[in-house]
C-alpha positions, 0 to 999 in steps of 0.5 A: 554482502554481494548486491542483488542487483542484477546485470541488463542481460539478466534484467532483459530475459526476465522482462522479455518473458513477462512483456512477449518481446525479445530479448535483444529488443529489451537488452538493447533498450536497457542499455540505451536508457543506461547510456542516458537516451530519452524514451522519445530519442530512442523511439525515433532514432534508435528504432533498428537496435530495437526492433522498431519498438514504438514508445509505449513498448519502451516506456513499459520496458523502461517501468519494469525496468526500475521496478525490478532494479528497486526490489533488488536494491531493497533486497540487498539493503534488507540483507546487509541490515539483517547480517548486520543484526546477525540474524541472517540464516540461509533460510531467511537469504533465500526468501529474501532473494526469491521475494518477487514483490516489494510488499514480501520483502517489507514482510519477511523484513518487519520482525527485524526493522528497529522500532520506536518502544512498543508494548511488546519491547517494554515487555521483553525488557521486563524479561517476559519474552520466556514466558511468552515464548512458554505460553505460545509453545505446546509444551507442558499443557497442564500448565495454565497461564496464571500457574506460569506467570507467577515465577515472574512477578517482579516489582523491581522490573515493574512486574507487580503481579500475575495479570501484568505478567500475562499482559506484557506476554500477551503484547510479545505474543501479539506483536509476533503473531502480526509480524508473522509473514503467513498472517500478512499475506492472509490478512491483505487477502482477506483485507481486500476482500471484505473490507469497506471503505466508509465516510461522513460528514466530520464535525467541523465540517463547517462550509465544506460540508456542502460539496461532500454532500454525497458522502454523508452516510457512504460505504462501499467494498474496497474493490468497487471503490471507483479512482474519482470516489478515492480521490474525492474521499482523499480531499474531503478528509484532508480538508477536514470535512470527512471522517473516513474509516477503512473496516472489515470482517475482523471475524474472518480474519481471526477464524482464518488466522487462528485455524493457521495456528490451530489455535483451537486445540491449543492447551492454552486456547483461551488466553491465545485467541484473546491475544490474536483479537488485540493483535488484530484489533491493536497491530494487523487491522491499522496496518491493513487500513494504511495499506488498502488505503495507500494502494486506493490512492496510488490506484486512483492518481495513476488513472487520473494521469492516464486519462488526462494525458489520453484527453490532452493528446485528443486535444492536442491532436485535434487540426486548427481552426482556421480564422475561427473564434472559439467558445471552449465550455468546461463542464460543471454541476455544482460549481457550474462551467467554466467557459472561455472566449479565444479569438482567431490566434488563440488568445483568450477574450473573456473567461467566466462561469455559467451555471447552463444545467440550472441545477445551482444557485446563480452567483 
């Protein structure tokens, strides 16, 4: 299987296009960053084989860069272990190498990741995979659900009657219908759009219960979520203060997903649309809270990184003081302010905490 791996002159036209610079600026970069030159080094001493490109410029080119570079190595790995499986057709190829993001690989992927034993595959090895494959399809629609299950019953194979046929069918149908790359796409859709993220106060809150105070009865739409909000969510359920649940409008998801299968006018409707609500309550729901809430934090550290290098270099920037002492305040509510004394050469006389806003218990 050939790597998907692309060659700099290739990256650089690409990432030329997307940031509006040139492509021998962004050519020369690559090969500056592949030849192990810092961004700092090359911003200062290589600036007449960039095109006087400042750091931010190289630094945005630098993170395409290996964005690009990790979609293609995944992609290549998802090829190789899909041809492995012998599985892969010139159809299945082409979307892998035409996928642009990381998540529609994963998607195009996950029917043929090896899993732990799901309901679905203990199904299968029960040789129900026929019957699901039966009631999904449109053939043969006098045939009910029950009336087709019965050729399967199979007490050897643990098949002791007709509703455990239709439920080991049901588990396959479910689990294909959440791997399904059209379902993902319109569930993240719908995810972000009607999904809340809510929290309270958890049982064993104990003393911590106090400093999440704000978060008793909380929710709030997911795309409102502000990064400090996610941030403070993260800490009080990692310290076991919080419980919080990531919901949304499971009513639209199946309307939407059942109209993508026209599921409505199916001979089997019945039975189908009460698979698609255990897919979606059992598989496509769990996966949307793990996903929704791992791009919140993702979101939410990369901002806080940001605005902490953007106040550090404030800080930094700022011109001494001179045989000045110095009184630096950090400012705080509830656990008050933390201040320091520094003396004429920047060492440090004194620390403590002082509650200036009166809004807290002296200590």
């Amino acid at each position: 299987m050939e790597s998907a791996v692309l060659s700099p002159s290739a990256y650089a036209d690409r990432i030329a296009g997307e940031l509006s610079f040139r492509t021998e600026q962004v050519d020369s970069v690559i090969r500056l960053l592949d030849d192990g030159n810092t961004v700092p080094f090359i911003t200062r001493y290589r600036k007449e084989q960039t095109g006087n490109l400042d750091e931010e410029q190289i630094r945005a080119i630098q993170d395409r860069l290996d964005s690009l570079r990790q979609l293609a190595e995944r992609a290549s790995a998802i090829l190789r272990l899909i041809d492995g499986q012998g599985k892969l057709t010139p159809e299945l190829k082409a979307e892998i190498e035409a996928a642009t993001t990381l998540k529609r690989l994963e998607d195009l992927y996950l029917p043929y990741r090896p899993k732990r034993k799901s309901r679905a595959e203990a199904a299968r090895q029960k040789g129900l995979e026929p019957l699901a494959d039966l009631l999904w399809s449109r053939d043969q629609p006098d045939v009910t659900p029950e009336a087709a299950a019965g050729s399967y019953v199979n007490a050897e194979l643990g098949v002791e009657s007709v509703s455990d046929a239709l439920a080991g069918a049901s588990d396959i149908i479910a689990e294909q219908i959440s791997e399904s790359v059209p379902v993902r796409e319109a569930a993240r859709k719908i995810a972000w759009r009607t999904g809340q993220i809510a929290a309270g106060l958890a049982r064993s809150a104990g003393e911590t219960a106090r400093e999440f105070q704000n978060y008793t009865d909380y929710r709030e739409a997911v795309w409102k979520v502000p990064p400090h909000r996610t941030l403070a969510l993260n800490r009080g359920e990692k310290q076991k203060a919080l419980r919080v649940r990531y919901e949304w409008d499971e009513n639209v998801a199946f309307n939407q997903i059942s109209g993508q299968f026209e599921l409505g006018t199916h001979p089997r409707a019945a039975f189908l649309e009460a698979t698609l609500r255990d897919a979606l309550d059992r598989l496509i729901h769990p996966a949307m809270d793990r996903e929704v809430r791992r791009e919140l934090t993702e979101q939410a550290e990369k901002h806080a990184v940001t605005v902490f290098a953007k106040n550090l270099r404030g800080l930094l920037l700022q011109p001494p003081l001179r045989g000045k002492r110095v009184l630096a305040v950090d400012p705080g509510f509830k656990s008050g302010c933390k201040v320091a004394v520094l003396d004429e050469c920047g060492q440090c006389l004194h620390s403590d905490v002082v509650f200036a806003t009166g809004s807290a218990e002296k200590k």
